[in-house]
N, C-alpha and C positions, 0 to 999 in steps of 0.2 A: 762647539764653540771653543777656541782658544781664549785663554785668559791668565795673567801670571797673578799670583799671591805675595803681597809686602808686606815684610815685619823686618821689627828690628832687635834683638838682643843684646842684653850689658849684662854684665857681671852680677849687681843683686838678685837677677830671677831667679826661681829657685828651678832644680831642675823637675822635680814631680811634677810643675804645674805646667812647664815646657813638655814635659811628654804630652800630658793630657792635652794641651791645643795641638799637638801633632798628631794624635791621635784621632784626633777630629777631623783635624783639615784632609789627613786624609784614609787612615785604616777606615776610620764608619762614612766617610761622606760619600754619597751615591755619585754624584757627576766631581771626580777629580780634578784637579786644577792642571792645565798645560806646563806651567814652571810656578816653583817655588823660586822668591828670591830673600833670603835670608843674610842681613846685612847684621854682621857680628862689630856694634859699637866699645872697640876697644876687646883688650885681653878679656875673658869671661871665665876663666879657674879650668882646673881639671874633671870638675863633675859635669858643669855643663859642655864641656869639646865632647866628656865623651858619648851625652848626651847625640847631639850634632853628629859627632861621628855614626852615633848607630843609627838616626835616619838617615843620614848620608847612603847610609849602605841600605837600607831599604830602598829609599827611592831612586835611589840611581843618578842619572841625569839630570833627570826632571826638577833636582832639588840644586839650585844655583847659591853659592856662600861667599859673598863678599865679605872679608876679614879687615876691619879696620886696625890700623895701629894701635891706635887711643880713642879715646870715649870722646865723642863730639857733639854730643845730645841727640836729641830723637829727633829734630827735624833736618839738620843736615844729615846723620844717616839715612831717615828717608829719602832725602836727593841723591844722595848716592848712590841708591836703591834702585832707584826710579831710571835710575841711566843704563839699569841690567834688565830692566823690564822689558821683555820682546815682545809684548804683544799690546792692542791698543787698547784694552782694558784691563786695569790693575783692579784687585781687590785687596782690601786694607784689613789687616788682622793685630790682635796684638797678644805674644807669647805668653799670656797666663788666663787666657780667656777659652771657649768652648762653646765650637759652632755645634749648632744642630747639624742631623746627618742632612737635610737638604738647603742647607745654606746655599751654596752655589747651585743646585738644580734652580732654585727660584728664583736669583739671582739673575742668569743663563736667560732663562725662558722671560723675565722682563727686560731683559735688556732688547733681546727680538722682536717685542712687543710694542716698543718704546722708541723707535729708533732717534728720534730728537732729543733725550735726554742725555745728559752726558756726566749726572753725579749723583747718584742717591744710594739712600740706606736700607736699615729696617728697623724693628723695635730689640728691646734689650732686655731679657731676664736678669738683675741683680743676686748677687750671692756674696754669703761672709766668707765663709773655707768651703761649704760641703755643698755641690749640687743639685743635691738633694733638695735642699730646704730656702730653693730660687722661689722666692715668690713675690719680690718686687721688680716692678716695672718701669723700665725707664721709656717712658714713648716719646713720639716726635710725630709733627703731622706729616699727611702725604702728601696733599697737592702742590704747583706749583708757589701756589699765591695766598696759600697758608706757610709755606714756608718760609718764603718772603717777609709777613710780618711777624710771625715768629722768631725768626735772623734777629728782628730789636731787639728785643728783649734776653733770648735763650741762645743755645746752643741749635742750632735746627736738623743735625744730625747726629747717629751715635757713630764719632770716628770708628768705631773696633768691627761696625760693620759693612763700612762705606765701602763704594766698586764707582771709580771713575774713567774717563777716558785722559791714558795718560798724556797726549799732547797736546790736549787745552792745560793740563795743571802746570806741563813745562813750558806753556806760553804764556802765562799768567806771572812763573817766576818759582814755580815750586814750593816749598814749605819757606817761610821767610820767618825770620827768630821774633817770637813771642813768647815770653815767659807765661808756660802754661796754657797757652792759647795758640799754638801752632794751628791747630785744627780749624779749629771758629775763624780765626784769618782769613785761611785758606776760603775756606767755606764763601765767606764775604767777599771776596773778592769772585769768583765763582760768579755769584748772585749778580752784585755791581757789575760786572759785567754782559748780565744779559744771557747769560747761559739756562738751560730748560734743566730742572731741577726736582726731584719727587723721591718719597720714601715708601719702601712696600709696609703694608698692615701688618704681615705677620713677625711672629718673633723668629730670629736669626741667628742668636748668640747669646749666651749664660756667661757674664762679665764679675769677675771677681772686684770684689770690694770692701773687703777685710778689713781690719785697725783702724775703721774710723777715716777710712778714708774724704767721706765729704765734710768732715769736721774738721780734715786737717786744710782746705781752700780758701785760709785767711791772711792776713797780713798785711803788713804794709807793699812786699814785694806784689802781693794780688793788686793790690791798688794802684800801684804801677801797671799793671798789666791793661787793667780796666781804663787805662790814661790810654794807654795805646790802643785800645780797642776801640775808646770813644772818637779820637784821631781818623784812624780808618774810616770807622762811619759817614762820619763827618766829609773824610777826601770822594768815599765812594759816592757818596749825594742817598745815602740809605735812610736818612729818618730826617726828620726834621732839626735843626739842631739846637731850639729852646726844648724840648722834648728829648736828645741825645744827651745834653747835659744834666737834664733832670734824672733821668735813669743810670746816669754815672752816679749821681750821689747814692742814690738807690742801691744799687748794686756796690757802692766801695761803702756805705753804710756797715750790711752784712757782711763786708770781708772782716769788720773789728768786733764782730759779736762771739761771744766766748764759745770756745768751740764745740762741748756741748750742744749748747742750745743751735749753732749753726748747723751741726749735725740732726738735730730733731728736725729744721725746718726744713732739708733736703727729703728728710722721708719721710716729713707728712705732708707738707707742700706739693713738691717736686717729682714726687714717686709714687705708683698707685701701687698699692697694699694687694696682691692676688692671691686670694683665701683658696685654700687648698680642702 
């Protein structure tokens, strides 16, 4: 099966953590990806080109570098991405994460299986710095019509491990600017429109999450985000919308809870605990 791989790179990644997802995507992965297409958002320093550079020279061809001028955020680099993608399914990564070695074989072999479906994921091992010591779980459900009502409420898939068909996302409009929510968007719209939709069971990818990162999803800008999310809903005819605006409060609630305790409530909420 052909299939290209999209990410995107800016200047604060570090570069160690850019080897190790390259190292994944493809020294250990068993079934290789057709094309890499790696969109560089904006200049990104000397350590990371010559990073790029030395997989450039490993892979040869197969690894495609669209270099932006200037930094444009992560969803219009993704579209810009997307216009270099040759093949009809993209799979979505992001350069400080670490796929398992059969990420794409399983991937592959449900897409064959599946032939109606045209966007899903899988589950998500969490980590602070060290690999090693993954043992939180970020899951999502699989069916179609559990994902569906799941879409209310949460996120219904883990972007860093999503594989979709790239000519419904560019007929839909591509990733369209949401602060922080490029992804969920996209997703919803997806959905709203009647697309067949599923996520596989097994884990796929060990996603970094270091400094507190679910503590740091507050603010007033989040609450802005959640206006627009509520919007969408609402245009896409997805929830009901006495029940759409109740769950905006809800959710812009805990964007103003101190971030601490918004941190606690992601990982013992939000995250199942897998004792090792």
């Amino acid at each position: 099966m052909f299939f290209s791989i999209l990410l995107s790179l800016y200047h604060k990644e570090k570069s160690e953590y850019f080897d190790q997802c390259f190292e994944s995507i493809w020294t250990r992965q068993i079934l290789k990806p057709t094309e890499i297409v790696l969109v560089l958002d904006g200049p990104i320093g000397n350590e990371l080109t010559n990073s790029v550079q030395k997989w450039q020279s490993k892979i040869g061809d197969a690894l495609k570098i669209i270099a932006l001028p200037q930094n444009v955020g992560l969803g219009k680099a993704l579209n810009e991405g997307l216009k270099h993608c040759t093949y009809e399914w993209v799979f979505r990564m992001d350069t400080d994460d670490i796929c398992t070695a059969d990420r794409f074989e399983k991937q592959a072999a449900f897409i064959q299986q599946h032939p109606d479906v045209v966007l899903f994921s899988g589950q998500v091992m969490e980590f602070d710095q060290d690999i090693s010591d993954a043992n939180v779980l970020k899951s999502v459900p699989v069916t179609h019509e559990e994902i569906k009502e799941f879409a209310q409420k949460r996120c219904p898939f883990n972007h860093m491990t999503v594989a979709y068909k790239r000519d419904v996302i560019l007929g839909l409009g591509g990733y369209q600017h949401h602060l922080f929510m490029e992804d969920y968007n996209l997703w919803l719209r997806v959905i709203g429109n009647n697309y067949k939709v599923a996520n596989l069971a097994d884990v796929l990818l060990y996603a970094r999450v270091g400094n507190g990162m679910h503590s740091r999803r507050k603010g007033f800008q989040y609450i802005k985000s959640e206006k627009q999310l509520l919007d969408l809903k609402k245009q896409l005819k997805l929830q009901n919308p006495l029940y759409a605006n109740m769950l905006f409060l809800v959710r812009s609630a805990f964007r103003l809870l101190p971030a601490n305790l918004l941190g606690k409530i992601y990982n013992t909420f939000l995250r199942k605990d897998i004792k090792k």
